[in-house]
C-alpha positions as CSV (number, residue, x, y, z in Angstrom):
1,X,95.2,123.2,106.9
2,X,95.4,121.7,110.4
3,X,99.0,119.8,110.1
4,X,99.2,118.3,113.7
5,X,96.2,116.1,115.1
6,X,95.5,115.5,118.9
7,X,99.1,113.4,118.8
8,X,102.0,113.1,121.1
9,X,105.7,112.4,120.0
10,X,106.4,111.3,116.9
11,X,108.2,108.2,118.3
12,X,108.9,106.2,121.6
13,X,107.5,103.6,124.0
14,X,103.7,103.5,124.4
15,X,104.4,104.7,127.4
16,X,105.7,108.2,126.5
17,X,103.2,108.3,123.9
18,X,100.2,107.1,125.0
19,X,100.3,107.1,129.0
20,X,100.4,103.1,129.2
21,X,102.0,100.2,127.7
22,X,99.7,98.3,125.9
23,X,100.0,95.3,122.9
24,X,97.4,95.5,120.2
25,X,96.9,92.9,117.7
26,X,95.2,93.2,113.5
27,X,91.8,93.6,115.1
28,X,92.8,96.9,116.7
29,X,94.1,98.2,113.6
30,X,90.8,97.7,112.1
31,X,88.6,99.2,114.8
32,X,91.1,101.9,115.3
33,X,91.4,102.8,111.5
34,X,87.6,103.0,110.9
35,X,87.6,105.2,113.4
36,X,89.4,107.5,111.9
37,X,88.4,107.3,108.4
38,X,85.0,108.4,110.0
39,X,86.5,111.3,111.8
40,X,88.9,112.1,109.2
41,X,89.1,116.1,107.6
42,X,92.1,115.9,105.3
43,X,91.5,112.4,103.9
44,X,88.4,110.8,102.1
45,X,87.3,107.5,100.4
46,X,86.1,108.0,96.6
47,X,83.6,104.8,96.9
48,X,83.3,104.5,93.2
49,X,87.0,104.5,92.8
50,X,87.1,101.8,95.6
51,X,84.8,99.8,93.8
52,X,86.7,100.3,90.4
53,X,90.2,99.2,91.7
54,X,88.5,96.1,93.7
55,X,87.2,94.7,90.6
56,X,90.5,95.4,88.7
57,X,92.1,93.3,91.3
58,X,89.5,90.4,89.9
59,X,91.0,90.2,86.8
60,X,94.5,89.9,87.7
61,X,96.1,87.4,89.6
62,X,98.0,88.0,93.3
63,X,100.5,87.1,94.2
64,X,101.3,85.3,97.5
65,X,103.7,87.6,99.1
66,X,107.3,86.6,99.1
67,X,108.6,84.1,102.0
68,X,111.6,85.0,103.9
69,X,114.3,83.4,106.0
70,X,113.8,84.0,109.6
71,X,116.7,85.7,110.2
72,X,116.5,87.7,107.4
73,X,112.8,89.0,107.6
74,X,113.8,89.8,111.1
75,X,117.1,91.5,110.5
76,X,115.8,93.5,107.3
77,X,112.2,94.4,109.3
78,X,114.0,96.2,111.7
79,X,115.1,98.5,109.6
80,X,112.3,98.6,107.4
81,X,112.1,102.1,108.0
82,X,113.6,105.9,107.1
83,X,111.3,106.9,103.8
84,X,111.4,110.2,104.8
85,X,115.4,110.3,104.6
86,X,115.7,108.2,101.6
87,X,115.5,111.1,99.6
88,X,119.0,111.7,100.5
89,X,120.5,108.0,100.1
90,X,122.5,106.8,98.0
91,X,120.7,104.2,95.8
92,X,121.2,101.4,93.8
93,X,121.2,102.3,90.1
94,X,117.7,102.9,89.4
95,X,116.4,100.9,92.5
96,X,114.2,102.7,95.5
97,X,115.5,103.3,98.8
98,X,113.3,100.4,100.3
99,X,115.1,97.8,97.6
100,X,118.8,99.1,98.4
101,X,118.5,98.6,102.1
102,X,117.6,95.0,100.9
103,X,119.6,94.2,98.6
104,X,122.5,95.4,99.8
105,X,122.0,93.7,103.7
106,X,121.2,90.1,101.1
107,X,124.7,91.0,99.8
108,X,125.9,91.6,103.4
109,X,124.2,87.6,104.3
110,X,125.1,86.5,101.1
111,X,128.9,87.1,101.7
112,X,129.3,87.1,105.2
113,X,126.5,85.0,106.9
114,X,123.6,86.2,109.2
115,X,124.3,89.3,111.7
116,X,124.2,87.2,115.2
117,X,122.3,88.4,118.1
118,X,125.0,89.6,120.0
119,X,126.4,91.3,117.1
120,X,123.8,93.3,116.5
121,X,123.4,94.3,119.6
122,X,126.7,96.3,119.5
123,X,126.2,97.4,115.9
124,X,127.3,101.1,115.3
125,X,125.9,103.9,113.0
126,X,129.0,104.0,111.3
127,X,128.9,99.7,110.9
128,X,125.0,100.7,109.6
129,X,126.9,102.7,106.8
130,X,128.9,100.1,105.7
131,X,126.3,97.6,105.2
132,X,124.0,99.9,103.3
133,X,126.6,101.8,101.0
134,X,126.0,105.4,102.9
135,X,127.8,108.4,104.2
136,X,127.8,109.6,107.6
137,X,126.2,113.1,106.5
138,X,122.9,114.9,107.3
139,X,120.7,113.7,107.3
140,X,121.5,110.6,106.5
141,X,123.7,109.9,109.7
142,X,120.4,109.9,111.8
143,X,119.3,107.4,109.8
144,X,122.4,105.3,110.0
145,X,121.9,106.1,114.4
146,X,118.7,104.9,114.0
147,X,118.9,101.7,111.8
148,X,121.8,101.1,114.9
149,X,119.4,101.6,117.6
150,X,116.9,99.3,116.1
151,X,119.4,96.7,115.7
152,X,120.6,97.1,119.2
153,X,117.5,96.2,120.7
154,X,116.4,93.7,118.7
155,X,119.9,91.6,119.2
156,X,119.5,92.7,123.4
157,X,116.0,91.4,122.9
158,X,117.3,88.1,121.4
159,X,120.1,87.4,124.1
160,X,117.7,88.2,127.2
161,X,114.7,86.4,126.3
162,X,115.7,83.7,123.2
163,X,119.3,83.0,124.0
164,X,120.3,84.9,121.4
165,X,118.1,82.8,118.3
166,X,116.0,84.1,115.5
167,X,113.9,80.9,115.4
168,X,113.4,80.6,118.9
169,X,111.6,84.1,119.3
170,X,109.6,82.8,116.2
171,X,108.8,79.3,117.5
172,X,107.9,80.8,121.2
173,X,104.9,82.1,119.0
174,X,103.3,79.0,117.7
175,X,101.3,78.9,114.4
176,X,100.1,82.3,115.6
177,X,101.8,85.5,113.2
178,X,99.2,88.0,115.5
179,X,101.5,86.7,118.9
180,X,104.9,87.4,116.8
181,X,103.0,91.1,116.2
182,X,102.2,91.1,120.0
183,X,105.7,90.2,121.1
184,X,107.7,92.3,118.6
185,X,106.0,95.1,120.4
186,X,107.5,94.8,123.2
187,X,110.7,96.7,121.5
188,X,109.8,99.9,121.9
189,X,110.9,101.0,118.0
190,X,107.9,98.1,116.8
191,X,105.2,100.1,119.0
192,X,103.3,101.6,116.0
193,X,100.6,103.9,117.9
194,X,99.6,106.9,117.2
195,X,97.4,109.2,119.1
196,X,94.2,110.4,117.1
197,X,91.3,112.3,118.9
198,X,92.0,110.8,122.1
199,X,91.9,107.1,120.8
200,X,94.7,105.1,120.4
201,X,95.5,104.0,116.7
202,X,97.3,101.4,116.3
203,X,99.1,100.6,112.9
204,X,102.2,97.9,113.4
205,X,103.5,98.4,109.8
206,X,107.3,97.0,110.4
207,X,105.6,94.3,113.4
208,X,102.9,93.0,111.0
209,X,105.4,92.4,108.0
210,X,107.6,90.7,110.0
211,X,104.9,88.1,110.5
212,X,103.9,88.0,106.7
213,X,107.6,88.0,104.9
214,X,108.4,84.6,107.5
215,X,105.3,83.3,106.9
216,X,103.6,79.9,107.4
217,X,101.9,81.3,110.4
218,X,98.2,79.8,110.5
219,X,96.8,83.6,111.0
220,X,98.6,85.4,108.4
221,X,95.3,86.1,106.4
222,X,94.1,88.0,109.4
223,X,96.9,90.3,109.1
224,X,95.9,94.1,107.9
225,X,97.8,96.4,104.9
226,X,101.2,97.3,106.0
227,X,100.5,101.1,106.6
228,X,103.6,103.0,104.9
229,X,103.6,105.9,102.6
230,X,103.4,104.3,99.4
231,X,100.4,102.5,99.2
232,X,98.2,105.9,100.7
233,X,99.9,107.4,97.3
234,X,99.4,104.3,95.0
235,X,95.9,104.8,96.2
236,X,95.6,108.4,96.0
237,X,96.9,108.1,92.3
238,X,94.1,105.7,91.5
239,X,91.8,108.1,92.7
240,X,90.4,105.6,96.1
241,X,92.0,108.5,98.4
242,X,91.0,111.9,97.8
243,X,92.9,114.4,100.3
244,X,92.2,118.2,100.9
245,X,93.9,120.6,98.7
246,X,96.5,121.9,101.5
247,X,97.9,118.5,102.4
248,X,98.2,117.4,98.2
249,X,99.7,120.6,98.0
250,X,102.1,119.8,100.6
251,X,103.0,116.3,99.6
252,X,103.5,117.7,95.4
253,X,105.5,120.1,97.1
254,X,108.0,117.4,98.5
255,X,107.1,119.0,102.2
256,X,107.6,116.3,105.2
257,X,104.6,115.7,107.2
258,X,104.8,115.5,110.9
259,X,105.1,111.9,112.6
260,X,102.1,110.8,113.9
261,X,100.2,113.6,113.4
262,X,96.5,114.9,111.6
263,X,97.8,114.3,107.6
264,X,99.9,111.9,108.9
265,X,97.5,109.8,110.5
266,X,95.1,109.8,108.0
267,X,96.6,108.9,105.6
268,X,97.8,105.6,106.9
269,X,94.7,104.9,108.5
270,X,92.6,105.4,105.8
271,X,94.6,103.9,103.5
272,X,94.1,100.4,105.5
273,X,90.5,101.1,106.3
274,X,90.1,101.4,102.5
275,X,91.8,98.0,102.1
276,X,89.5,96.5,104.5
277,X,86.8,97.7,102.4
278,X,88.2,96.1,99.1
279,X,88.9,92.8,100.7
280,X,84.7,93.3,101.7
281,X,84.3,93.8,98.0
282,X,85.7,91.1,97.0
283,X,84.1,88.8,99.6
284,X,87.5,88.1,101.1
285,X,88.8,86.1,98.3
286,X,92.0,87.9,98.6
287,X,93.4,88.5,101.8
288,X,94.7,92.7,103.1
289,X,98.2,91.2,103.3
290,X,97.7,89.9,99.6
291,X,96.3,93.1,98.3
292,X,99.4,95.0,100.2
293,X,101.6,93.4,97.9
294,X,99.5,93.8,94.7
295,X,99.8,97.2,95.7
296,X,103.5,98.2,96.7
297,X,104.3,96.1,93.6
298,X,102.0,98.5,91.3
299,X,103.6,101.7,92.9
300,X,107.2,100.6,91.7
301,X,105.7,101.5,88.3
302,X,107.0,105.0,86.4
303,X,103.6,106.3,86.6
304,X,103.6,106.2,90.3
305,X,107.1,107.3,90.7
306,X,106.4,110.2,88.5
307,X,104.1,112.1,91.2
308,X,105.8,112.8,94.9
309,X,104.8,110.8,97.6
310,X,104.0,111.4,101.0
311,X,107.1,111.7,103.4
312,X,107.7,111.7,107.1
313,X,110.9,110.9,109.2
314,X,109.5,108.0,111.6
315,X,110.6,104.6,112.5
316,X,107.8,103.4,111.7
317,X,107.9,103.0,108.0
């Protein structure tokens, strides 16, 4: 099985990865994913599955995603990332990776206030363990680096341009939630683009979420899935994605795919062109952002827990 597509680093700027900076916005990510759900080898739509999950979505209700304090939904989306380590976390009695990091930084704001810009943007990897109940081992202290990094740019990003406020980067934006996802790129750990038979693919997971957990943006409906790991294996265990036998064998085997490449790719992409498709099929009475939630919801069941998931060390999700 081909494990790498035509891809370049698994992260950094646009401008190491794709020969140009560039800002994409929802509409992108639709384009750029159909294209490679048409080109895809290691990933396939099963249309009658599709079709079967759409109308199951009919008969139940969904839910409005959850709103979040600006500060907060920044803060926490910054280091909405690391599924690929959190194998080797320590969690929160029976709670996933994803849910410790957040309830453990609402403990941190619950107890001690809102991280200010400036102190985030000298935040350590060891202050990163603190906050999220870790050790400094491997790999977990790459993570912890990373979660810093984030942090640091995000707080020097706030000081330079906002004067160090949350709401003022969010109000610079308007009723617009697609220009918060254009300027949150401009930190090069938000720059979501991968690099898939010479086309650009952009997927803004942690830039698009950002826009959808603060909310009350005009736009939000035009927003895409938030391309992760779990919902590609939500919707691979309902039967909607249908990947080839060397890349299921890899992912049952626990085996971490490569950052933005071929299985990688696919996966994610597919996984919101096949969203796209449901919100078609249901004549766009609920919205991609609506169905992401419906979705990472259903995968905190056992039954989806039960099978391994997809894994990759990025920053992106």
């Amino acid at each position: 099985m081909p494990t790498t597509a035509p891809s370049g680093p698994s992260w950094g700027s646009n401008s190491t990865r794709l020969g140009v900076a560039e800002v994409f916005g929802p509409d992108d990510v639709r384009a750029a994913c159909a294209f490679v759900a048409e080109r895809a080898a290691l990933v396939r739509i099963d249309d009658a599955a599709l079709e079967n999950l759409a109308q199951s979505v009919r008969s139940e209700p969904v839910a409005e995603p959850d709103r979040l304090d600006v500060d907060f939904a920044l803060t926490f989306n910054a280091v909405n990332f690391g599924s690929g380590w959190h194998p080797y976390m320590s969690k929160l009695r029976g709670k996933s990776g994803n849910v410790t990091l957040s309830t453990l930084l609402r403990k941190r704001f619950d107890a001690d206030g809102a991280f200010t810009a400036a102190e985030l943007a000298r935040v350590t990897a060891d202050d990163c363990a603190r906050v999220f109940g870790q050790h400094l081992h491997p790999p977990v202290d790459e993570l912890m680096g990373l979660f810093a990094q984030s942090w640091n740019d995000l707080g020097r990003f706030l000081l330079d341009r906002f004067d160090g406020s949350f709401s003022g980067l969010v109000e610079s934006v308007g009723d617009s939630g697609v220009r918060l996802v254009a300027l949150l790129q401009e930190m090069p750990m938000y720059r979501d683009v991968a690099s898939y038979s010479g086309r650009a693919v952009p997927l803004l997971k942690r830039a698009q979420i950002s826009a959808s957990d603060i909310g009350g943006f005009a736009d939000l409906n035009t927003l895409t899935l938030f391309a992760d790991n779990l919902i590609p294996h939500v919707l691979r265990i309902e039967g909607v994605l249908v990947l080839d036998d060397d890349l299921a064998a890899d992912i049952d085997a626990q085996r971490l795919l490569e950052p933005g490449g071929q299985a990688e790719t696919e996966l994610r992409a597919v996984a919101v062109h096949a969203v796209e498709r449901m919100v078609a099929e249901l004549d766009g009475a609920v919205a991609a952002r609506q169905l992401d939630n419906l979705l990472w919801r259903r995968g905190q069941e056992p039954r989806f827990k039960a099978t391994p998931r997809p894994r990759a060390r990025t920053i992106y999700y």
